[in-house]
mmCIF file as gemmi writes it, N, C-alpha and C atoms, coordinates in Angstrom:
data_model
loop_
_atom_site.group_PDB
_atom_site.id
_atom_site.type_symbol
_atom_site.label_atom_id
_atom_site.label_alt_id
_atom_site.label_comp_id
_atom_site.label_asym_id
_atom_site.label_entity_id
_atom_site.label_seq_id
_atom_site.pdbx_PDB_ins_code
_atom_site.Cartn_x
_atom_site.Cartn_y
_atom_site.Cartn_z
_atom_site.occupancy
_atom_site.B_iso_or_equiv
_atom_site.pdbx_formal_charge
_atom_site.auth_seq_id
_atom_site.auth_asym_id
_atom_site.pdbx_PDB_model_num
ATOM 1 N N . UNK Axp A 1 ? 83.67 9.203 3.298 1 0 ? 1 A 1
ATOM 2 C CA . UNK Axp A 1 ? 83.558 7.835 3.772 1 0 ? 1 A 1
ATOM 3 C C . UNK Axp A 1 ? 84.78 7.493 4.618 1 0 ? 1 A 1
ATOM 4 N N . UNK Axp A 2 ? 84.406 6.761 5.965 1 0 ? 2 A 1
ATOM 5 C CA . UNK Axp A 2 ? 85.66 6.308 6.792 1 0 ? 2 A 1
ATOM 6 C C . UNK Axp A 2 ? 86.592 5.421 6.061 1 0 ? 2 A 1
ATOM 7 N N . UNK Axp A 3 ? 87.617 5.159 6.673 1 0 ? 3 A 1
ATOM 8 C CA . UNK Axp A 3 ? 88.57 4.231 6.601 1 0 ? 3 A 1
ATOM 9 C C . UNK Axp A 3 ? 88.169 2.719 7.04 1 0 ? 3 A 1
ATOM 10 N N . UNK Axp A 4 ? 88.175 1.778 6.566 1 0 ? 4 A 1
ATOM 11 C CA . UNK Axp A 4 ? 87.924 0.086 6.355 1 0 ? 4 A 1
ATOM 12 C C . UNK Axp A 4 ? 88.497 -0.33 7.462 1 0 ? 4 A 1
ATOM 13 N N . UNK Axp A 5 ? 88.354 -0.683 8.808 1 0 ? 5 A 1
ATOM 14 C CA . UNK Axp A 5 ? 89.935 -1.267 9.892 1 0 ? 5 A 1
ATOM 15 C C . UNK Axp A 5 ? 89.418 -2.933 8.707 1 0 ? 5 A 1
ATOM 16 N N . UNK Axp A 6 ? 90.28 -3.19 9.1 1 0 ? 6 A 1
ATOM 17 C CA . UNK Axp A 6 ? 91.099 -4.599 8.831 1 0 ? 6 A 1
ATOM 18 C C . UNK Axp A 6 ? 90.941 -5.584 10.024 1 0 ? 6 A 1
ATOM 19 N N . UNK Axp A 7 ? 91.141 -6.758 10.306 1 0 ? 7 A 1
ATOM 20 C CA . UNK Axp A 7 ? 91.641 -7.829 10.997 1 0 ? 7 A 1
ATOM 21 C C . UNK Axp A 7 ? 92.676 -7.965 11.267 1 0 ? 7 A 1
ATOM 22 N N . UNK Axp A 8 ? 94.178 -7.983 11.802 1 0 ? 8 A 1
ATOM 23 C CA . UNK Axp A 8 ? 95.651 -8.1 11.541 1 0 ? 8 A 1
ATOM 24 C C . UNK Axp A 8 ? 96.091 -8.979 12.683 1 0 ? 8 A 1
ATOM 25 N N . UNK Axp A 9 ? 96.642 -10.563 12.429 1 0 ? 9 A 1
ATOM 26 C CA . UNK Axp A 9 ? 97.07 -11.81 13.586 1 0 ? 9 A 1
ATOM 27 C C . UNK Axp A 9 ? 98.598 -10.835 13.574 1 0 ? 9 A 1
ATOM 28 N N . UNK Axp A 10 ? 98.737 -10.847 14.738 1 0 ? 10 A 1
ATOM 29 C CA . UNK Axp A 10 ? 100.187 -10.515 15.177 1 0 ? 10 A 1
ATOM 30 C C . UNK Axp A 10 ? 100.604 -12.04 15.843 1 0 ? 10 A 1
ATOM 31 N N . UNK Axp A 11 ? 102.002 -12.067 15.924 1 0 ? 11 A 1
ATOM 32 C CA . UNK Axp A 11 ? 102.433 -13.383 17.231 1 0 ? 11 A 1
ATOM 33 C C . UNK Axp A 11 ? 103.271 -12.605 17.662 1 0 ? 11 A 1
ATOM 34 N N . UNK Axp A 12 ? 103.415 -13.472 18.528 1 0 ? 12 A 1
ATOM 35 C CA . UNK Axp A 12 ? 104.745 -12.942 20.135 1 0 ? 12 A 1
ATOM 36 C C . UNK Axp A 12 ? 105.347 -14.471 20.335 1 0 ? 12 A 1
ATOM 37 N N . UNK Axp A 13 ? 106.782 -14.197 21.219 1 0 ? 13 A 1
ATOM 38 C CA . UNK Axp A 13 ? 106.551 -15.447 21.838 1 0 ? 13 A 1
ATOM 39 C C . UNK Axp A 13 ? 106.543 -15.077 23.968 1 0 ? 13 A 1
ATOM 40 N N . UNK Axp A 14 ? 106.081 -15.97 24.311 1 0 ? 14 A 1
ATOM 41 C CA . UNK Axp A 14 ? 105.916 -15.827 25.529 1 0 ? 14 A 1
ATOM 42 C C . UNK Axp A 14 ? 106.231 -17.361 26.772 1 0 ? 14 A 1
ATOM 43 N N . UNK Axp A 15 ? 107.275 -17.279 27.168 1 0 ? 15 A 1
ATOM 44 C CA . UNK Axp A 15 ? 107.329 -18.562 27.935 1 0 ? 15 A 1
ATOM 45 C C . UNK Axp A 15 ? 107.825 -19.582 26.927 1 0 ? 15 A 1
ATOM 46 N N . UNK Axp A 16 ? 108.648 -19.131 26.146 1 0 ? 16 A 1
ATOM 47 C CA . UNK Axp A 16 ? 108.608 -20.213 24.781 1 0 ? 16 A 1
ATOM 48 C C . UNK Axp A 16 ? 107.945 -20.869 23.941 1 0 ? 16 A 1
ATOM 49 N N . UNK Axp A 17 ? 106.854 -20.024 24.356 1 0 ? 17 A 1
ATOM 50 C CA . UNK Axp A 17 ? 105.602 -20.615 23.242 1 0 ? 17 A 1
ATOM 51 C C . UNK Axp A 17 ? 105.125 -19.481 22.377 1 0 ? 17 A 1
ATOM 52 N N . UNK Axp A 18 ? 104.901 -19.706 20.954 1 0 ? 18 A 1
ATOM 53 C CA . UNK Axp A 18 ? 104.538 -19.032 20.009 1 0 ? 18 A 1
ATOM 54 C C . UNK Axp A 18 ? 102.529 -18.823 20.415 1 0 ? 18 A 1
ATOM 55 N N . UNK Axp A 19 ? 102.574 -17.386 20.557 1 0 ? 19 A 1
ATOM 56 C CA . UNK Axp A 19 ? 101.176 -16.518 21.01 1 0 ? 19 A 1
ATOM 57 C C . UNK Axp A 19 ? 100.717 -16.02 20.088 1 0 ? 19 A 1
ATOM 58 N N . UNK Axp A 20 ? 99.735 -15.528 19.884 1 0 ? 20 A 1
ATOM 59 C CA . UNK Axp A 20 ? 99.18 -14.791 18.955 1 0 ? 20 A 1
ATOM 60 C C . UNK Axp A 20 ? 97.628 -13.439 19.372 1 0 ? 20 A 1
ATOM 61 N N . UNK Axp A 21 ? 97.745 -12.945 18.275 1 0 ? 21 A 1
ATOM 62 C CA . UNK Axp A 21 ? 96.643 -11.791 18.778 1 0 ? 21 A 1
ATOM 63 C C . UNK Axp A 21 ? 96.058 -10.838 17.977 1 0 ? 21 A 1
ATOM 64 N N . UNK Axp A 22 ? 94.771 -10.176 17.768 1 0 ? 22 A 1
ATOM 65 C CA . UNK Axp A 22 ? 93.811 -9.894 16.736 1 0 ? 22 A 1
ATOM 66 C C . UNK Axp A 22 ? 94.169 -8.758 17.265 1 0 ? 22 A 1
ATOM 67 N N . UNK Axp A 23 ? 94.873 -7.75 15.638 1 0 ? 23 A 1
ATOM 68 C CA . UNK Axp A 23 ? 94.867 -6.691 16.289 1 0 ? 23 A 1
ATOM 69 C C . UNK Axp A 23 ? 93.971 -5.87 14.856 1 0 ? 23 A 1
ATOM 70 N N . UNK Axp A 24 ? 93.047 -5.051 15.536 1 0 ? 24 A 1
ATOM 71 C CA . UNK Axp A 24 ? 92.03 -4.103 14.287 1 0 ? 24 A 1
ATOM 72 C C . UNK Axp A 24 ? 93.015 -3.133 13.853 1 0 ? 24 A 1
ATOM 73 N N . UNK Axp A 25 ? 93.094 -2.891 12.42 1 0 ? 25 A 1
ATOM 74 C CA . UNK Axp A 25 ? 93.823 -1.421 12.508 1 0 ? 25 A 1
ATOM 75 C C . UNK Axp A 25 ? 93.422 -1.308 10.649 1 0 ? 25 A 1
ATOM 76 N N . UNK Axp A 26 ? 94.024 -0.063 10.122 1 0 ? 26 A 1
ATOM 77 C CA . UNK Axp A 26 ? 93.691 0.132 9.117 1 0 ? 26 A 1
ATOM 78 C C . UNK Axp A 26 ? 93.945 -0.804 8.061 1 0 ? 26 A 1
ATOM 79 N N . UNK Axp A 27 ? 95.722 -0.511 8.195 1 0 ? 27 A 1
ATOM 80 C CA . UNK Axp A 27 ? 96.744 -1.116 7.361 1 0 ? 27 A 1
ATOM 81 C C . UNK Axp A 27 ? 97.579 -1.939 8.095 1 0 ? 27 A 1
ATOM 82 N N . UNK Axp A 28 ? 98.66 -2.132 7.159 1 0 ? 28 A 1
ATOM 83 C CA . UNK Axp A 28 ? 99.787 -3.148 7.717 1 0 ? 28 A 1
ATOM 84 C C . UNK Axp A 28 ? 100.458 -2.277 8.926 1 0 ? 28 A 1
ATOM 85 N N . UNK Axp A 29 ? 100.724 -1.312 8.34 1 0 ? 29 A 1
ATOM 86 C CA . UNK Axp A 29 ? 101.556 -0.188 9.021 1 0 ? 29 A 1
ATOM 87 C C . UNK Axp A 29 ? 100.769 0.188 10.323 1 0 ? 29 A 1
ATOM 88 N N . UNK Axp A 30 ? 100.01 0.614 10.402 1 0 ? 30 A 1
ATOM 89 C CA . UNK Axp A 30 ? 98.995 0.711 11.456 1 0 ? 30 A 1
ATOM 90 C C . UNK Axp A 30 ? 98.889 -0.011 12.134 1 0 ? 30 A 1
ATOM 91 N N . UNK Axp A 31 ? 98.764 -1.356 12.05 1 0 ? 31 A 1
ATOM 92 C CA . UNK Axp A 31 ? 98.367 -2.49 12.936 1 0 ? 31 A 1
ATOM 93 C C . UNK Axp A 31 ? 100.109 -2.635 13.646 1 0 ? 31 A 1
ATOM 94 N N . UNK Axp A 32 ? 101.59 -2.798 13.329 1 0 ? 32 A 1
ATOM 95 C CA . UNK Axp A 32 ? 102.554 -2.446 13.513 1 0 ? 32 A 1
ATOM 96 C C . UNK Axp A 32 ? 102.663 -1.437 14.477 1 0 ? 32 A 1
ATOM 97 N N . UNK Axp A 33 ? 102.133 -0.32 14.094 1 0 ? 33 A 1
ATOM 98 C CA . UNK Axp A 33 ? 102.357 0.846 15.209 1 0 ? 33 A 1
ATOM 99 C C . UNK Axp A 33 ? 101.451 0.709 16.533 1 0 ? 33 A 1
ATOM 100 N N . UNK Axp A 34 ? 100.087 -0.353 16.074 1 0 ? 34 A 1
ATOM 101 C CA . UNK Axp A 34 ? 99.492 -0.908 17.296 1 0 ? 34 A 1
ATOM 102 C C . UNK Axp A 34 ? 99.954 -1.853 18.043 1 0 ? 34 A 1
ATOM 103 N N . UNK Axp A 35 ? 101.106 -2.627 17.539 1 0 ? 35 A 1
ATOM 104 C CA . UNK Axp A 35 ? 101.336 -3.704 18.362 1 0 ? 35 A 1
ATOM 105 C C . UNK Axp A 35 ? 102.78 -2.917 19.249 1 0 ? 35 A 1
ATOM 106 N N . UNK Axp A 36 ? 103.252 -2.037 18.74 1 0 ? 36 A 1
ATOM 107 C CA . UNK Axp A 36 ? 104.217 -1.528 19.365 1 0 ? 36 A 1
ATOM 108 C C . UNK Axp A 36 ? 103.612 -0.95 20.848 1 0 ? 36 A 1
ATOM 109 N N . UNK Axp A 37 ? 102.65 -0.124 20.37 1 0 ? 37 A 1
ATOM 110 C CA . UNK Axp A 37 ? 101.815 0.591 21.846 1 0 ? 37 A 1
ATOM 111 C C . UNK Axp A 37 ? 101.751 -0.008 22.634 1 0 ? 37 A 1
ATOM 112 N N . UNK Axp A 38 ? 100.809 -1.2 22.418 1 0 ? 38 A 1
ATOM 113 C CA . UNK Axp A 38 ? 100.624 -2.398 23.452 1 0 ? 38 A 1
ATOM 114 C C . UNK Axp A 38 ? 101.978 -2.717 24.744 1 0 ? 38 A 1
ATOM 115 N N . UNK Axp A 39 ? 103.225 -2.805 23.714 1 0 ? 39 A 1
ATOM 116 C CA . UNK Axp A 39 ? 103.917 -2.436 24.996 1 0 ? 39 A 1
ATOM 117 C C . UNK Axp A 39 ? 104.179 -1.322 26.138 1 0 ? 39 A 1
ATOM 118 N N . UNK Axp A 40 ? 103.753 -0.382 25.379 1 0 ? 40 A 1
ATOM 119 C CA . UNK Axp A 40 ? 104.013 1.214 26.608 1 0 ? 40 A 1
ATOM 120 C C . UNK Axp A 40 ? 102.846 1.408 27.245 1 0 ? 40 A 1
ATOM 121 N N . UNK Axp A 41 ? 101.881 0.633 26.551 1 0 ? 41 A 1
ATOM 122 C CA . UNK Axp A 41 ? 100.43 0.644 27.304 1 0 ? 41 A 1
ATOM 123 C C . UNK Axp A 41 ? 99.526 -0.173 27.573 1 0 ? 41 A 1
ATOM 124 N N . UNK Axp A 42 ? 99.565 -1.669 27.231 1 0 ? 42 A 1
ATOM 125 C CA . UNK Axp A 42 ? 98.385 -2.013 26.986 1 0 ? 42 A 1
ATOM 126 C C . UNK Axp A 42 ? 98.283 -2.975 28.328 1 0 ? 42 A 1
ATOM 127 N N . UNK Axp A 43 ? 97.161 -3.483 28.522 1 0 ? 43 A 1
ATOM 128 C CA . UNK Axp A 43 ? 96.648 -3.902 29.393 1 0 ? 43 A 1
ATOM 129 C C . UNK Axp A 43 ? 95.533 -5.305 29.32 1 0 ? 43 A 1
ATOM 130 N N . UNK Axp A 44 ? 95.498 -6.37 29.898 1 0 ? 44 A 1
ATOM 131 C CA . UNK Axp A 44 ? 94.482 -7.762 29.835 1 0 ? 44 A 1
ATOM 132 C C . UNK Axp A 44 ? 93.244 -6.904 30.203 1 0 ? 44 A 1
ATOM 133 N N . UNK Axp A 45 ? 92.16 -6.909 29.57 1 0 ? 45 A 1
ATOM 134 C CA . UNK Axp A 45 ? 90.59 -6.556 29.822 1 0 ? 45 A 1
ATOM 135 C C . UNK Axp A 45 ? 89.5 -7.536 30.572 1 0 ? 45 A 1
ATOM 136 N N . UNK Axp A 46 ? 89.956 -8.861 29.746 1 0 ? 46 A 1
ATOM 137 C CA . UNK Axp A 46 ? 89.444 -9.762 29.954 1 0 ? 46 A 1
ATOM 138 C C . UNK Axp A 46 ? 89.264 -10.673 29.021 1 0 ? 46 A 1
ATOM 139 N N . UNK Axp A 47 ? 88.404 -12.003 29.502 1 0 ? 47 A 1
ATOM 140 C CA . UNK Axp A 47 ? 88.221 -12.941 28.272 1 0 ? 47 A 1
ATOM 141 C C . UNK Axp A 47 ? 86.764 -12.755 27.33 1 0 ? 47 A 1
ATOM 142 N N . UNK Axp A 48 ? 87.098 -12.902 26.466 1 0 ? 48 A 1
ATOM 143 C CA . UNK Axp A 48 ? 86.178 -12.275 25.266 1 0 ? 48 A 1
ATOM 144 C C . UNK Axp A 48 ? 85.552 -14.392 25.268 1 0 ? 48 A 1
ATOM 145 N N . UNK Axp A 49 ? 84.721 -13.647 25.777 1 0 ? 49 A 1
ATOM 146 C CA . UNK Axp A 49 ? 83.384 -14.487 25.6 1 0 ? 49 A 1
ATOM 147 C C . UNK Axp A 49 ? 82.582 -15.22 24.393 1 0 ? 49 A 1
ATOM 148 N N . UNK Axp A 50 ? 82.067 -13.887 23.88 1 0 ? 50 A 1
ATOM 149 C CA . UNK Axp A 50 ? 81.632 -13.996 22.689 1 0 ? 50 A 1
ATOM 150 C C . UNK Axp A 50 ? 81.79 -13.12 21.421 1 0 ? 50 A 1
ATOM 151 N N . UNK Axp A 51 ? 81.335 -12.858 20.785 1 0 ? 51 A 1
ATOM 152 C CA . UNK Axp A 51 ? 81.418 -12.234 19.182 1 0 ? 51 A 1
ATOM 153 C C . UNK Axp A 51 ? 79.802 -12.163 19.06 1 0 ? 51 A 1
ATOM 154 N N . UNK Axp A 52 ? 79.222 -11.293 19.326 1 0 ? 52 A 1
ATOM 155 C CA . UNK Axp A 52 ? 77.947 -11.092 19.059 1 0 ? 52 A 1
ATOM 156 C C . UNK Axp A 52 ? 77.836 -10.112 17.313 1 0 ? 52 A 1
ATOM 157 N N . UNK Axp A 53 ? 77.133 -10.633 16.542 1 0 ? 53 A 1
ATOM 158 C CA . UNK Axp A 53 ? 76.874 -10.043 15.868 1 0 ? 53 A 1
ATOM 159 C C . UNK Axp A 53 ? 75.986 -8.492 15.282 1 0 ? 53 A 1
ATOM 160 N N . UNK Axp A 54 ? 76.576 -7.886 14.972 1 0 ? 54 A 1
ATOM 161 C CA . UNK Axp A 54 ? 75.165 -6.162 15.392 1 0 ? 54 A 1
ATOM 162 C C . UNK Axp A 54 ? 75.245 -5.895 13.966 1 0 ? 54 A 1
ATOM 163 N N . UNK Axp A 55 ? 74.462 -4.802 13.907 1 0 ? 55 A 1
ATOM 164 C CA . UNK Axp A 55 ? 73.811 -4.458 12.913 1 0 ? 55 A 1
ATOM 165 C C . UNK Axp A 55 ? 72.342 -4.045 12.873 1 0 ? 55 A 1
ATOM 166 N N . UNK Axp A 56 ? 71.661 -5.033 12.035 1 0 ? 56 A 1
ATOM 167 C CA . UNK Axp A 56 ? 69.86 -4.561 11.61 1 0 ? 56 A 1
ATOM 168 C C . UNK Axp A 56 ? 69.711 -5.441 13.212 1 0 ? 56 A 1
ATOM 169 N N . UNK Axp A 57 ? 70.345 -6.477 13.419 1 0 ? 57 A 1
ATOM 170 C CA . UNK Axp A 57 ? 69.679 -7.583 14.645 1 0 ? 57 A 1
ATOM 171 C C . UNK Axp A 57 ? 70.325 -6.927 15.571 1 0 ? 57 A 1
ATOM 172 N N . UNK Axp A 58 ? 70.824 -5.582 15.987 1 0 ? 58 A 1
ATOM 173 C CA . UNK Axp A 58 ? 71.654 -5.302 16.957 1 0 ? 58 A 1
ATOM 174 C C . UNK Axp A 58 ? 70.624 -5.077 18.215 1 0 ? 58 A 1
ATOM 175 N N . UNK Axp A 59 ? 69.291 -5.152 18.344 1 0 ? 59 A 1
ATOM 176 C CA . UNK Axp A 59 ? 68.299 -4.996 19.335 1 0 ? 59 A 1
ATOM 177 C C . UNK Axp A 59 ? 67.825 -6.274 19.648 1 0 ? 59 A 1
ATOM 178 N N . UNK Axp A 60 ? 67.887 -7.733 19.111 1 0 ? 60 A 1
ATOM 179 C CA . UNK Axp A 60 ? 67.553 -8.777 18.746 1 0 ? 60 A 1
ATOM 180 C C . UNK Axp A 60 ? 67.598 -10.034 19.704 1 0 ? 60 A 1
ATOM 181 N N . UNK Axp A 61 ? 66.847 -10.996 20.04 1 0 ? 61 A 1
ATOM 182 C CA . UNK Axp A 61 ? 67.026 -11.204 21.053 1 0 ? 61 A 1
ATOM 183 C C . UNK Axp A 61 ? 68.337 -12.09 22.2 1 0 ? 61 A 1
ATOM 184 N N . UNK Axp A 62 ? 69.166 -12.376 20.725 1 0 ? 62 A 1
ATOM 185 C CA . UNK Axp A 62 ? 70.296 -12.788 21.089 1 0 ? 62 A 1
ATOM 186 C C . UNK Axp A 62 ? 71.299 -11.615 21.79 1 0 ? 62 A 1
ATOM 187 N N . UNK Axp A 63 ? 71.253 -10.59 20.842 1 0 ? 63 A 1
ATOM 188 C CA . UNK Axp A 63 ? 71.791 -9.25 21.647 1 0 ? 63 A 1
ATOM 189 C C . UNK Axp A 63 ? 71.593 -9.156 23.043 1 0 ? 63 A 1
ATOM 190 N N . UNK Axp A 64 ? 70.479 -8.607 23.051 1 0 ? 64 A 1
ATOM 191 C CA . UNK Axp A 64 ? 69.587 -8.405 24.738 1 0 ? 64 A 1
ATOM 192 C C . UNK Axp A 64 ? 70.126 -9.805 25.577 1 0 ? 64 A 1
ATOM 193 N N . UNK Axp A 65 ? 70.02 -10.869 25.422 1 0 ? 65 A 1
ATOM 194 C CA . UNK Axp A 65 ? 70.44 -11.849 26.504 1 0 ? 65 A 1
ATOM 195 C C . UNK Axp A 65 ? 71.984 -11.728 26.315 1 0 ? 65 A 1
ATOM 196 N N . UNK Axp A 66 ? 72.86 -11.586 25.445 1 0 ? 66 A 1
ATOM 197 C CA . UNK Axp A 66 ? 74.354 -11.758 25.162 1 0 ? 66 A 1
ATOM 198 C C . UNK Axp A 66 ? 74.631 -10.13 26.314 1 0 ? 66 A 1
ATOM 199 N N . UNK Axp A 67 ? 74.242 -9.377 26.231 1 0 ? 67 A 1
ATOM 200 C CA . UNK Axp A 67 ? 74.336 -7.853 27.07 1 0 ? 67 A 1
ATOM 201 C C . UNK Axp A 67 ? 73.794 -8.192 28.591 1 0 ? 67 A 1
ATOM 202 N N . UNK Axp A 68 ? 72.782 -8.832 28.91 1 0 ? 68 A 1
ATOM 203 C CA . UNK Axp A 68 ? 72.233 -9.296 29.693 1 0 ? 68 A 1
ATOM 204 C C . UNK Axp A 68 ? 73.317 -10.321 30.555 1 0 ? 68 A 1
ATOM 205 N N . UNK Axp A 69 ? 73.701 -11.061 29.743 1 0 ? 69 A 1
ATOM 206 C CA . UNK Axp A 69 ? 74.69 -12.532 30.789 1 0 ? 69 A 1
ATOM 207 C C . UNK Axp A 69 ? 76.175 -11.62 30.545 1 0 ? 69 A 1
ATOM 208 N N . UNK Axp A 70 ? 76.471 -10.815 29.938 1 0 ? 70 A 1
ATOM 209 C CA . UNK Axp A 70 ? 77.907 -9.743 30.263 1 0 ? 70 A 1
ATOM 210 C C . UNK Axp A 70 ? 77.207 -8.801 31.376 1 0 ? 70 A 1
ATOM 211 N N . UNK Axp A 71 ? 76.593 -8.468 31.155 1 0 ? 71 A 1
ATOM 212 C CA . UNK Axp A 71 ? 76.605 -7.772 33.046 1 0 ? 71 A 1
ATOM 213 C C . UNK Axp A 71 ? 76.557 -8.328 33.818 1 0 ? 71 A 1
ATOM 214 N N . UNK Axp A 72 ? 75.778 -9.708 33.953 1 0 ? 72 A 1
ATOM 215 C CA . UNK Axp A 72 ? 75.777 -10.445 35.102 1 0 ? 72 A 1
ATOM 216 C C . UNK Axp A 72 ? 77.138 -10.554 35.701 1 0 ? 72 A 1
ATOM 217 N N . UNK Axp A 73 ? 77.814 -11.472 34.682 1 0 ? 73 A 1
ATOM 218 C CA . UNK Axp A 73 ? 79.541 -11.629 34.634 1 0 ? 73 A 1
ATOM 219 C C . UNK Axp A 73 ? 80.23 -10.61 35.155 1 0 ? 73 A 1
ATOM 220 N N . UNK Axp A 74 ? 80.027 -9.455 34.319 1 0 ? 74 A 1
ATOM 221 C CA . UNK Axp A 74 ? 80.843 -8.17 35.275 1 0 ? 74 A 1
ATOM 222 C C . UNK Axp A 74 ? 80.54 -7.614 36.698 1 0 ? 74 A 1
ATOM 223 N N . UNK Axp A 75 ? 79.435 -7.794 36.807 1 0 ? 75 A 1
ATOM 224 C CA . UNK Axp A 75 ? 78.783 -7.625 38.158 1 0 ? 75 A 1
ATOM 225 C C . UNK Axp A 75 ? 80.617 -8.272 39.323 1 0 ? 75 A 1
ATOM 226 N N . UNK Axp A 76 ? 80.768 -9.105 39.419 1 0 ? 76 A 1
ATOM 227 C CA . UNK Axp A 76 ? 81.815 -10.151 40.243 1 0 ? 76 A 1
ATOM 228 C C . UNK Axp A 76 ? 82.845 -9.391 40.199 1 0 ? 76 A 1
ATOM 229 N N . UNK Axp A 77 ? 83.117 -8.431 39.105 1 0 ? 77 A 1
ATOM 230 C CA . UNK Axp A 77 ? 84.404 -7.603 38.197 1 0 ? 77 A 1
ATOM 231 C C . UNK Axp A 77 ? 84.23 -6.172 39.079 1 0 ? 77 A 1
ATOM 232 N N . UNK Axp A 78 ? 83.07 -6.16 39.944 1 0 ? 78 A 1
ATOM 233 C CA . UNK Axp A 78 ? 83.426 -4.664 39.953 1 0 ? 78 A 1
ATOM 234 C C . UNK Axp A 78 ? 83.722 -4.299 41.618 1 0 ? 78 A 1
């Protein structure tokens, strides 16, 4: 059986304002060694839209239109 990731809020500050940010990782330690990376590597993707839910409804028709209006969107992106 895999490993569980977790949820883990990191903050920063930026411009003098206290930031924050969802980082997935196993453990404490893990999520730590992820926020370190982020500096030697990481990069803005974009704005997260939504949180679609998957699973048994992962074909469902909220899916299909939520996949549907993200390509549209990226379409402009490419």
């Amino acid at each position: 059986m895999g490993v569980v990731a977790k949820r883990y809020l990191a903050t920063y500050r930026h411009g003098g304002r206290a930031c924050s940010l969802e980082i997935t990782a196993e453990d404490h330690d893990d999520a730590q060694r992820r926020l370190r990376s982020i500096g030697l590597s990481g990069q803005v993707d974009g704005v997260i839209v939504a949180n679609v839910a998957t699973g048994h409804l992962a074909l469902g028709p909220l899916a299909l239109i939520a996949a549907a209006w993200c390509w549209v969107k990226n379409l402009g992106r490419a």
